[in-house]
N, C-alpha and C positions, 0 to 999 in steps of 0.2 A: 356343246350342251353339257351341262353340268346336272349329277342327281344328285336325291337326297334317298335314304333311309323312310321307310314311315314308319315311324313308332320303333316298336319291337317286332314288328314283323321281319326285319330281313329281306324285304325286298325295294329295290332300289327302282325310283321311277323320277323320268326326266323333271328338273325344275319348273318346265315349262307343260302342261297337260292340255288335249286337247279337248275340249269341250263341246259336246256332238247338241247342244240345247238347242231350245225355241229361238233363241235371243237373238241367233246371229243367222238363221234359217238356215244353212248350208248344208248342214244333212238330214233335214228333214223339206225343205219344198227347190233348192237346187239339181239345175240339171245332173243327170248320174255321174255323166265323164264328168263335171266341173267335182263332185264330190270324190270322185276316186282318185284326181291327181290332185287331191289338198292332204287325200292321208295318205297318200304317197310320198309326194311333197315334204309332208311334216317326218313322215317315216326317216326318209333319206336326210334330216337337219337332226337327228337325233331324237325327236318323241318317242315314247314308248308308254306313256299313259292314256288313254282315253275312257273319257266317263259319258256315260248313255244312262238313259231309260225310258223306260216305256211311256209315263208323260210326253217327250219330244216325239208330237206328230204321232201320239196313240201308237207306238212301236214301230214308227216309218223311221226313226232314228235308228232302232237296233238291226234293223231288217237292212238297212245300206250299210251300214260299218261292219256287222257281219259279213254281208254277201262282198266288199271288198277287199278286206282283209283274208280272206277265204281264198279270193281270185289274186291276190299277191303273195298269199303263203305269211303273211304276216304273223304271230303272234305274239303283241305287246302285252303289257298288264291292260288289262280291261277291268273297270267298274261299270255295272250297271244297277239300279233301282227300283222298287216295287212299289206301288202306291194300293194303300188299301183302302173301300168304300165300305159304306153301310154295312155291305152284305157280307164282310168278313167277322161282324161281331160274335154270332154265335162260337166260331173258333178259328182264333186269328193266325193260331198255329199253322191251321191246316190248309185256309188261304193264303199263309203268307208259302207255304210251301209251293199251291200250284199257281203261285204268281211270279217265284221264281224260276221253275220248268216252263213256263209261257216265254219269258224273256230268253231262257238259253235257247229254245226254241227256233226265237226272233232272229236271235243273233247264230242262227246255227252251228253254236258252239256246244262240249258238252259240259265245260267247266267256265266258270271267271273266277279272277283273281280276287276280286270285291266285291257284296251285295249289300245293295246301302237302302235302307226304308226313306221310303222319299215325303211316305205322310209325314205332315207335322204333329211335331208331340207336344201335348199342355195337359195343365192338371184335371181337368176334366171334360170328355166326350163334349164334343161338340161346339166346343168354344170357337167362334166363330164364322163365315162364313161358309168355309167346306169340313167337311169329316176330319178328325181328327182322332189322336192314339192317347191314350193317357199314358206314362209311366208304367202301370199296371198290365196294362195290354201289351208293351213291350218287352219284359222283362220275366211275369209272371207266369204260372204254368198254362201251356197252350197258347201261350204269347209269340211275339214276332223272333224273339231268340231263339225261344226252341225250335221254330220251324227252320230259323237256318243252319242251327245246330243238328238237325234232322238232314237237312243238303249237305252240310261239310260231310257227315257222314257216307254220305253214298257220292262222295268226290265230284260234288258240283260246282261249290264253291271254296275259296280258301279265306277268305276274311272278312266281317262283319263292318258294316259303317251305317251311319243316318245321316241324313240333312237337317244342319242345325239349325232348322224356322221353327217357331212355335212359342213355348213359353218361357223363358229364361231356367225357370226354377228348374222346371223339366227336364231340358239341354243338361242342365248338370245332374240329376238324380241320374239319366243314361250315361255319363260321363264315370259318374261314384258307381256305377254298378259292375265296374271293370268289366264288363261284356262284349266289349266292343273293341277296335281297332285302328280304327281313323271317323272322320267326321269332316260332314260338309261347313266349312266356317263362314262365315258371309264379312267379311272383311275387307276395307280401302280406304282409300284417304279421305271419304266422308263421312264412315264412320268404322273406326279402327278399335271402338270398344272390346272387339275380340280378343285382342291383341295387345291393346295398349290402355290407360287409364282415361278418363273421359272423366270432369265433372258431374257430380248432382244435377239433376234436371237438364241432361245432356238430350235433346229436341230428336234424337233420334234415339232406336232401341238397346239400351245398356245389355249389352251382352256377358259382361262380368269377367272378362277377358279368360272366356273360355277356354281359348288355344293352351293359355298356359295349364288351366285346369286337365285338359285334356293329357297335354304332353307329360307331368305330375305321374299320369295315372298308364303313360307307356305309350299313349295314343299318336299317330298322326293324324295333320291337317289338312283338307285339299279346302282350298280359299277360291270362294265364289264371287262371282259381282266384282271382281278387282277393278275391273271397267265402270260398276256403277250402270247397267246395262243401256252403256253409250255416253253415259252425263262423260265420263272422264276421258273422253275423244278432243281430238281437235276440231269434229263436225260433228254435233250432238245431234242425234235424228229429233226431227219438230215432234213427232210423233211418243216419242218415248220409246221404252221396252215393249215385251214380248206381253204385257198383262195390264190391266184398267187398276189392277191395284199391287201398290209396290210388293216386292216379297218379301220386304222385310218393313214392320213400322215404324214409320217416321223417317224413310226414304222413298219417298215419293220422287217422281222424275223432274218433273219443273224444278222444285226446291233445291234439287242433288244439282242438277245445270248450275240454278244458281250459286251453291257451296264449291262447285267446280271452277267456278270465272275464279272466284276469291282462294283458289288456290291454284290453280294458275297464273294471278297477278304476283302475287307472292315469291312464287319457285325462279320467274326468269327463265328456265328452262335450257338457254343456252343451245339453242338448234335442238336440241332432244325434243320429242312430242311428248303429251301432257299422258298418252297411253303407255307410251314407257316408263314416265317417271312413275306411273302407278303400278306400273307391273313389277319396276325395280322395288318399289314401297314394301308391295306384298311378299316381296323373296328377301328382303332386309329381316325378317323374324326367324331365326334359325329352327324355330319350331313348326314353322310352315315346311310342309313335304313336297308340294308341290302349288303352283298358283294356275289353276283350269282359265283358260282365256276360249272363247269361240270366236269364231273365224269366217269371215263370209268368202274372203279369196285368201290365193298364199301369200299375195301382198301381206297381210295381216300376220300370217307365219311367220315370214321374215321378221316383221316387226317385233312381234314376241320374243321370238327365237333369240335375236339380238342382245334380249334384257338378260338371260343367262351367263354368269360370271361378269358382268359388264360393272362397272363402279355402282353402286349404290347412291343413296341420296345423301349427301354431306350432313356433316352433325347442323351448322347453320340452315341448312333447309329446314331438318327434320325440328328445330326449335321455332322456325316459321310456321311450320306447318301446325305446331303443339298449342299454339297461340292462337289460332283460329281454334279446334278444337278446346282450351281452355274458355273459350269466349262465346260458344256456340255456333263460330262462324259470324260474331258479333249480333247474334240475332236477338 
């Protein structure tokens, strides 16, 4: 296993992160013992990242990775996440404070290493279908900063991050406000905006290649959806992901299936799986800290595990692959 640095923080976490999500159910609706020898498992190949929150399974996520790593004596870098509703408008300070004592809580921990705001942020309240933060609410007095800045205080937490869904503009106004310390990037081979350049009217969401905006300003990146939740499998589930609507717009699952065949056709692959080459994808940007993949068995561990220090995607790939994306995917 190979680590990276994130950001300026100084602390180093495995290439490869575990990812405790909805997506891949395994710690939130899997049997306990199949859950506890996967971050065992992972433990003993080298992880030491894992990212939770209280979304996966309403806190059935934090409540098993806690209560395992507890009963192994483990203690890796942990990130967990806070999601704020309506009812934290009047003061989102002070919500976002007992939302994250509910999580360490969960996780019967008395610190973590990372506390990430899981709402999404856009220019104004409410855009969309669920609740959302504006810029304002995260930054400004009695915002989601100060309450974490209130936690680091009384040694709960050590470091500040968001999920980067929401509004573009937004994503960077949190990014410009140097407050922050890593961030969730939504980043893969079908849509690499984050990260890479993407034409005008590119059919999925221009991200502005964040990462690098990010990395700029000291930050690191934990990269999500590197899988494309399943499209980027050799067995795409008929069903989709974890949600009726994708989490990022204009990756929708059918569509991403479809963007996946046509780069798949493309790569050859060469005995490699279409999951590795993606996860090597994600670890090709040296400003990525780490790539969170989730896991339904260790078969999948393995899998992952394998992409760490492993050859990358050749310069002729990655010009195959820039051709689809210059062309929309030829759409």
């Amino acid at each position: 296993m190979q680590y990276r640095t994130v950001g300026k923080t100084g602390i180093k976490v495995s290439e490869i992160g575990f990812g405790c999500g909805n997506n891949a159910v395994l710690m939130v609706k899997a049997p306990y013992e199949d859950q506890r020898q996967a971050v065992r498992h992972a433990l003993d190949l080298g992880i030491n990242f894992f990212d939770t929150a209280f979304a996966y399974g309403l806190g059935k996520s934090e409540e098993n990775l806690g209560r395992i790593l507890n009963e192994l004596g483990a203690h890796p870098v942990i990130s967990t996440k806070i999601r704020l509703e309506f009812d934290a408008v009047s003061d989102v300070g002070a919500a976002t404070i007992r939302a994250v004592e509910a999580g360490l809580k969960r996780l019967n921990r008395d610190r973590v290493d990372f506390i990430q705001l899981h709402t999404r942020v856009t220019l104004e309240r409410g855009a969309g279908k669920r609740f959302n933060l504006t810029p304002q609410d995260v930054l400004g007095p009695k915002g989601v900063v100060e309450g974490f800045k209130t936690m680091r205080g009384r040694g709960k937490v050590g470091y500040f991050g968001f999920s980067g869904l929401g509004e573009v503009t937004a994503l960077h106004q949190l990014v410009d406000s140097g407050e922050f310390h890593g961030f969730q990037a939504y980043y893969n081979l079908l849509n690499p905006s984050a990260g890479q350049p993407v034409p005008q009217g590119f059919s999925a969401l221009d991200y502005r290649r964040i990462i690098d905006h990010a990395a700029a300003k000291g930050m690191g990146a934990f990269v999500i959806r590197v899988l494309a939740a399943g499209a980027l499998t050799s067995d795409p589930s008929p069903g989709g992901g974890s949600s009726p609507e994708p989490l990022s717009p204009g990756s929708d699952y059918p569509l991403d299936v479809q963007r996946a065949e046509k780069v798949k056709a493309i790569l050859g692959l060469d005995g490699r799986s279409l999951a590795q080459a993606a996860i090597r994808f994600g670890l090709m940007k040296s400003e990525v800290s780490t790539v969170l993949v989730g896991f339904s068995n260790t078969a999948h561990i393995d899998e992952a595990v394998a992409c760490s220090g492993a050859p990358v995607l050749s310069d002729n790939e990655v010009a195959r692959v820039r051709k689809l994306w210059e062309t929309d995917f030829g759409e």
